[in-house]
N, C-alpha and C positions, 0 to 999 in steps of 0.2 A: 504494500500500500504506500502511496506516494504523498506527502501533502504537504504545505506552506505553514502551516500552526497546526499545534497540536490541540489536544481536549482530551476529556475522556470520565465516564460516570459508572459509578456502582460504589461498592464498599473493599478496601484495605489497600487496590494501587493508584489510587486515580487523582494524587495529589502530584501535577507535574514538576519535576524539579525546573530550580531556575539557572537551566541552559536554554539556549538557542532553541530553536523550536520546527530549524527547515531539517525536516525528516524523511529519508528514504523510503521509509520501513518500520513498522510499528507491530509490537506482537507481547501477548500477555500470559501470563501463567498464575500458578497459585499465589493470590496476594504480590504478584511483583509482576512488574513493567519493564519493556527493553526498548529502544528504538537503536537504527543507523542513521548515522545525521550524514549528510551532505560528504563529509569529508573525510566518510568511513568510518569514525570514530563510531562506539560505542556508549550510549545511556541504560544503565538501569537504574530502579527505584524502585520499595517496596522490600517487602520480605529478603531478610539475606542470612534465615536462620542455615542453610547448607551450602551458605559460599555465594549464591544464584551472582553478589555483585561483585563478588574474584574475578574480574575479568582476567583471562590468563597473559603475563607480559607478554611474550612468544609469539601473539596472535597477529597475524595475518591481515593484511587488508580484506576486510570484509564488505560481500555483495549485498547480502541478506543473513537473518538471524531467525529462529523458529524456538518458541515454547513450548517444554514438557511441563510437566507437572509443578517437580523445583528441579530442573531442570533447564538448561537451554545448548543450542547446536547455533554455531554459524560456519557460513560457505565460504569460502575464503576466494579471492580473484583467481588462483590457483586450482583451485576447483576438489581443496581437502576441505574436511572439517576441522572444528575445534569445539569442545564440548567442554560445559564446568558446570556445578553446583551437587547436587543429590545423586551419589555415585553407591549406593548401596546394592543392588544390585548389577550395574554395570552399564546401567543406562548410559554413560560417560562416557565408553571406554568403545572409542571410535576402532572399529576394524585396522590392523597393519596394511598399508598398502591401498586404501582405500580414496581413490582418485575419478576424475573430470565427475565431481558430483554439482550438479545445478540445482536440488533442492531435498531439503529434508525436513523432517518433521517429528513430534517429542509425542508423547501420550504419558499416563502414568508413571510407567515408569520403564520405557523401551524406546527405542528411538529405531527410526526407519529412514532411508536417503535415495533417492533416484539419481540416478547414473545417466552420461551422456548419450548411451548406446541405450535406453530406456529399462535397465535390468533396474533393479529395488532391492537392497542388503539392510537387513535390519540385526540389531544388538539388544542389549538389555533383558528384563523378564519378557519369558513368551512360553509363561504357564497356559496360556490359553492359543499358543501358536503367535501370537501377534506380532511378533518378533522375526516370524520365519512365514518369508512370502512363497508362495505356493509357485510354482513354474508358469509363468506368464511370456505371452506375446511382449513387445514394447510399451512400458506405459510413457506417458507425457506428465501426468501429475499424481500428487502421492497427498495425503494428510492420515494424521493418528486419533485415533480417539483415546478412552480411559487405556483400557485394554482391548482396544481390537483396530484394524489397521485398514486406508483404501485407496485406492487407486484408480487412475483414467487412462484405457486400452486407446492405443494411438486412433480406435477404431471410433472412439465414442461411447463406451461401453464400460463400465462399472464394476470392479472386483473387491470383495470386500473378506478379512480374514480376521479370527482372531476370538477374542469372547463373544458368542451371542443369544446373552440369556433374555433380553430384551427384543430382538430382531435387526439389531444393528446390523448385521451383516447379510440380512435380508435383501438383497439389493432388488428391487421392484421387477418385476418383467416388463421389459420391453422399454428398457430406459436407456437411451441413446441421445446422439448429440452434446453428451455430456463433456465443459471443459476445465470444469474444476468439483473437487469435493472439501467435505469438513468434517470432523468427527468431534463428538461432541462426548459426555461423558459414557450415555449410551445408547445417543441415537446418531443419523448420518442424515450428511444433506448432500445435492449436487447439485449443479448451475449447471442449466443445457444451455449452449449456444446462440438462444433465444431470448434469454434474460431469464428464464423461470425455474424457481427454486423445487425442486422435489424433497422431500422428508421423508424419513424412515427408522424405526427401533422404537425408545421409551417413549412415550408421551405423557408420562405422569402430571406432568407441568404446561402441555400444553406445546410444546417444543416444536413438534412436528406438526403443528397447528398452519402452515404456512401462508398467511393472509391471505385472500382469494381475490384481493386488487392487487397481489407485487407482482410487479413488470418491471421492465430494463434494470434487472439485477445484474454489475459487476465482479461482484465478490461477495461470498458469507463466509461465514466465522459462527463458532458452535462454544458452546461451553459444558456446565455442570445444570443442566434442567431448561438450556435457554437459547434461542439460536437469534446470528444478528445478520442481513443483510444490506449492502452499499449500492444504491441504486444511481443512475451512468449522471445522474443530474446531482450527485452529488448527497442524498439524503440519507440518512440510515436507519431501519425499521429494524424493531427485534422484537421477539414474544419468546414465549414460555416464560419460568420461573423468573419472578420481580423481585424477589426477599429482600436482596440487597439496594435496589435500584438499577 
């Protein structure tokens, strides 16, 4: 996500620090915030009980930056990772050798990365598989949810692996077009081509309730009961679970 000032609502990260505010890239996790500014530099704020704002000296010129849980991954112009905060499992603990990655993505507490050549190498827990992608055609886009993990087949097409006690990884019949997804804690969304959000998994919250006026959707984003959509004029609409704001 690209923007000129930043903002941002709810409860525990959303008090912006006072840096600079032109932002490449914007992405959140448990209780903490990240942004890439302009000049590659690194922001976080919020929670830093497992390190989340150790940014590591070492680190690379970064393209983009992705939230797990407490966790975070960023992509380096090089095309490695770098990973730091909540390493108890291994969520951290980036594959040897692991190169030309153009995006990755954090969930509970596993982490998953797409490859130039469209393969997807995931690490961390994957007691429920989510960690370990099943033999795929080329995907183009990847996102994590809690514990279950998904993906967009160069073809338009939807794969989804990993926990699914809820139906998260139900992926819809006949759901195509699609050029991006979101995992949320345990439901899934995808954005077709057209601007339109599809839903699927928990709805306890309403999550997958997806307005029935959203059109020219951009990008969604998913969380713990609640999903948020960025529509092409700029607006952002979200439902499911309010508690926090």
């Amino acid at each position: 996500m690209s923007s000129e000032s930043g903002w941002a609502v709810g409860w525990g990260t959303v008090n912006l620090p006072n840096v600079p505010r032109e932002s490449l890239q914007i992405t959140a996790g448990m209780l903490r915030s990240a942004a890439v500014k302009i000049d590659r530099s690194i922001w976080v704020w919020g929670d830093n009980s497992a390190g989340q704002k150790s940014i590591p000296h070492s680190i690379a010129t970064v393209v983009s930056i992705r939230s797990g849980y407490q966790h975070l991954l960023g992509v380096t112009q090089k095309g490695t990772i770098v990973a730091w905060g909540l390493n108890n499992v291994g969520q951290c603990n980036v594959p040897a050798n692991l190169e030309e990655v153009i995006d990755v993505a954090g969930g509970q507490s596993h982490s998953i990365a797409l490859k130039k050549d469209g393969s997807i190498v995931g690490w961390g827990l994957s007691q429920y598989g989510q960690a370990s992608p099943p033999m795929l055609p080329p995907s183009v886009a990847i996102a994590a949810g809690g514990n279950h993990s998904l993906c967009v087949l160069a073809n338009g097409t939807v794969r989804a692996w990993g926990k699914n006690d809820s139906g998260q990884c139900d992926v819809p019949l006949g759901l195509t077009n699609v050029t991006k997804v979101a995992g949320g804690w345990n439901h899934s969304l995808a954005l077709t081509s057209n601007g339109i959000v599809i839903a699927w998994g928990g709805n306890e919250s309403g999550q997958c309730n997806v307005p029935p006026s959203l059109t020219n959707v951009v990008e969604v984003g998913a969380g713990l009961g609640f999903s948020v959509a960025l529509r092409s004029d700029g607006t952002v609409v979200a439902w499911g679970n309010n508690i926090y704001g």
